[in-house]
Structures are given as C-alpha cells and as structure tokens.
C-alpha positions as CSV (number, residue, x, y, z in Angstrom):
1,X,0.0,0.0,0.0
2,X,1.5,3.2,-0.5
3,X,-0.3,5.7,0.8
4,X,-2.0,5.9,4.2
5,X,-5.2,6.9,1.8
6,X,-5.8,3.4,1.5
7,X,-6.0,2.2,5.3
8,X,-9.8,1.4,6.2
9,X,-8.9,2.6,9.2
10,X,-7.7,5.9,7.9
11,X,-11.5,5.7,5.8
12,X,-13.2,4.9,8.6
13,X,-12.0,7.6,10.7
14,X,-11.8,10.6,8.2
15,X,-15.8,9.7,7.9
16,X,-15.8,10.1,11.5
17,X,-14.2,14.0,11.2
18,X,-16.6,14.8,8.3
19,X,-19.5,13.6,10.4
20,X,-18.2,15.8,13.7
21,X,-17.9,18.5,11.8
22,X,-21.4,17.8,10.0
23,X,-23.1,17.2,13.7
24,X,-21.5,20.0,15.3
25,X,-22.4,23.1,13.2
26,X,-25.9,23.2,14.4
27,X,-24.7,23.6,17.8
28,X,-25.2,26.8,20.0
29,X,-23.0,29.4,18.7
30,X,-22.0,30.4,22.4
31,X,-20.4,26.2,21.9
32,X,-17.9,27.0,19.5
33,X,-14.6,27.3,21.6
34,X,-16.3,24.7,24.3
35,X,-17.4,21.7,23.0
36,X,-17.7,22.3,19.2
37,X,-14.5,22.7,19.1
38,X,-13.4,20.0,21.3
39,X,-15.2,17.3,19.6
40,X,-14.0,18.4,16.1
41,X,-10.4,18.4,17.3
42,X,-10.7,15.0,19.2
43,X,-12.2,13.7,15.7
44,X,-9.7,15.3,13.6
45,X,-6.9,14.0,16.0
46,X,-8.1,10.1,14.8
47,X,-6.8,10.2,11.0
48,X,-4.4,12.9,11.8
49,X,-2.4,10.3,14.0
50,X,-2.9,7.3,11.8
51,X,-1.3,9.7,8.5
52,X,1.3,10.8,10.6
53,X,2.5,7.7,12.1
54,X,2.4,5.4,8.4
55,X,4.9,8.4,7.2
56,X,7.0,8.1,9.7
57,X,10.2,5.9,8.6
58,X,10.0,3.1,11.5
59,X,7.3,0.8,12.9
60,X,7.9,2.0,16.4
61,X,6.9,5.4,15.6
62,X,3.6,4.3,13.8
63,X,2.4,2.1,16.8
64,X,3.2,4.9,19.0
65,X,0.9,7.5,16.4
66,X,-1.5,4.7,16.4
67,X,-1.4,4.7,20.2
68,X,-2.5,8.5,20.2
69,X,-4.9,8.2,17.3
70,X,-6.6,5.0,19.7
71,X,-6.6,7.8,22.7
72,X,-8.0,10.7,20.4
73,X,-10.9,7.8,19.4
74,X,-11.7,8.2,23.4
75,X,-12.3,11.3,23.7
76,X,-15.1,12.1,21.5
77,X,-17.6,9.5,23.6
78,X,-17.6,11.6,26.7
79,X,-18.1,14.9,24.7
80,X,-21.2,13.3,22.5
81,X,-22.8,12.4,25.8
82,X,-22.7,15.6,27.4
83,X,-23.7,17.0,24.3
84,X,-26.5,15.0,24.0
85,X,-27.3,15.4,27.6
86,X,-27.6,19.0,27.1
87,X,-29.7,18.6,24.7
88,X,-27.5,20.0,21.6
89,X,-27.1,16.6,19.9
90,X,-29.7,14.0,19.0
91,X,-29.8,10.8,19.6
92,X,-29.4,9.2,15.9
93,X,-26.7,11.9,15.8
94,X,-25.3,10.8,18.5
95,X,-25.9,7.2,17.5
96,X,-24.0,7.8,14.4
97,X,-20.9,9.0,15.7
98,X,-20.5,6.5,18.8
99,X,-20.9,3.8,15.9
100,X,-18.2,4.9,13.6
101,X,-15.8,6.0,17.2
102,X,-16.5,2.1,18.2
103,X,-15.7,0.8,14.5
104,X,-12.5,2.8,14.5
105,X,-11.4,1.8,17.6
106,X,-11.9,-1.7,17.0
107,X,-9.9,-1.2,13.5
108,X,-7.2,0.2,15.8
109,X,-6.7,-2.4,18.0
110,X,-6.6,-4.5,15.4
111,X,-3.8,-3.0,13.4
112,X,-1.9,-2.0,16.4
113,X,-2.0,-6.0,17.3
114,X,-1.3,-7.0,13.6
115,X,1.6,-4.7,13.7
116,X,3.0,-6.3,17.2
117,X,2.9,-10.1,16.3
118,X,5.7,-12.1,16.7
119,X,6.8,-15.0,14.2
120,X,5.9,-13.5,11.2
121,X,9.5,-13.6,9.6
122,X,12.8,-14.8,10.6
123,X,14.7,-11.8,11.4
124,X,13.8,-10.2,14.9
125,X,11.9,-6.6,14.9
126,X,12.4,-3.9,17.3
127,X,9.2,-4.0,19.3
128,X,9.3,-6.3,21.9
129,X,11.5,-9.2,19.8
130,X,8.8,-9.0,17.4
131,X,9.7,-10.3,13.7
132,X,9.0,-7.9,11.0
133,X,5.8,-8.8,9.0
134,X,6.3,-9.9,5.5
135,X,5.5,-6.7,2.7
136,X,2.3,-8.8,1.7
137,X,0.6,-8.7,5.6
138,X,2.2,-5.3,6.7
139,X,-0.2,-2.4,6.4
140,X,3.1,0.0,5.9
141,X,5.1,-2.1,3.4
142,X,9.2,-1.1,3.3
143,X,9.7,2.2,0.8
144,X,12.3,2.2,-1.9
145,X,15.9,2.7,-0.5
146,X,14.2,1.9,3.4
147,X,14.0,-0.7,5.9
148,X,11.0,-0.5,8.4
149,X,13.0,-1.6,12.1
C-alpha cells in the first residue's frame, strides 16, 4: 500500500471528522470554543495520527501514532454524551458518531496487534522481539531505499 489513503482505518476515521464536523455546526454558537471545538479536534486527531505515524520511517513510531490516534478515538464518547445530555445533539446523531468511534477503535486495536505479532518472519523486529511482517501482511510495506525496524 503506498499511501496511508488506503488504510480502512484511515477511511473509517476521516468519515468520523466529516461527520463531527457535520453534527457540530448546528450547535449553539456560544459552543464554538467549548465543545464544538473539542469534539471536532478530538475527531480530527483520529486520522491525523494514523497519517502521521504510516509516514513516519519506523514501525515504532507508527504504533506509537497509532497509540495516540486510539486515545483521540476516546475522547469524542464523553463529549457526545454531554452533548446530547444537554440537549445539543440527538440521539441518531449521537448514535452515528459513537458507531463509527467504536468501529475505529476496533480497526485500531486490530492494526496495532497486527503490527505487534511475533513469528511472522525470521529476522527479529524492534518491538518487543517482534519479527517484521512480510510486505504482503504489513499495512506500511518497506519504501524504496528503506527498511521498516
């Protein structure tokens, strides 16, 4: 794969931003440096992270962006509720965006996992003796002139 474009993840959670921001722009104007903002940031945060860390040159550095985007996939959840609570979000709204933060989050775990398995090639990796996976199984294949540690 050669571009982070290509991650379901990376789809999954770029809908999730579109869809804060869509959600969000009927809330109270006197919102729009409280939660407004806050939810659109935490959303934004979730692909953000995932592009970030698949451009960075080493594996350890993309589990650690994937570790933040995972965290920025929290945050959202508490926000929706309160906004809800308050009455500034509906529920299918609501509804909506907990169901793509729960797919993404699941996608994350996932790839973070896939990424950490041991035995998947001969030659030891850098995170926690883990073998590097083999170019056909690894989400962020080796770039021309570049090993991935």
């Amino acid at each position: 794969m050669k571009s982070y474009r290509g991650l379901e993840v990376w789809q999954k959670s770029y809908a999730l931003a579109v869809a804060a921001y869509r959600h969000t722009e009927a809330f109270p104007r006197r919102e729009v440096f409280g939660l407004t903002s806050q939810i659109r940031r935490a959303a934004v945060s979730v692909p953000t992270n995932i592009a970030e860390g698949y451009c960075r040159p080493g594996r350890a550095d993309y589990l650690r962006f994937l570790g933040i985007a995972q965290g920025s996939a929290g945050e959202p959840s508490t926000l929706l509720s309160l906004a809800g609570d308050i009455g500034h979000l509906d529920a299918c709204c609501s509804q909506e965006l907990e169901s793509l933060l729960s797919d993404v989050g699941q996608m994350l775990t996932r790839l973070t996992q896939s990424l950490r398995l041991p035995g998947r090639a001969s030659a030891p990796g850098p995170i926690d003796g883990a073998a590097p996976i083999p170019e056909t199984l690894d989400p962020k294949p080796e770039r021309e002139g570049q090993s991935i540690p």
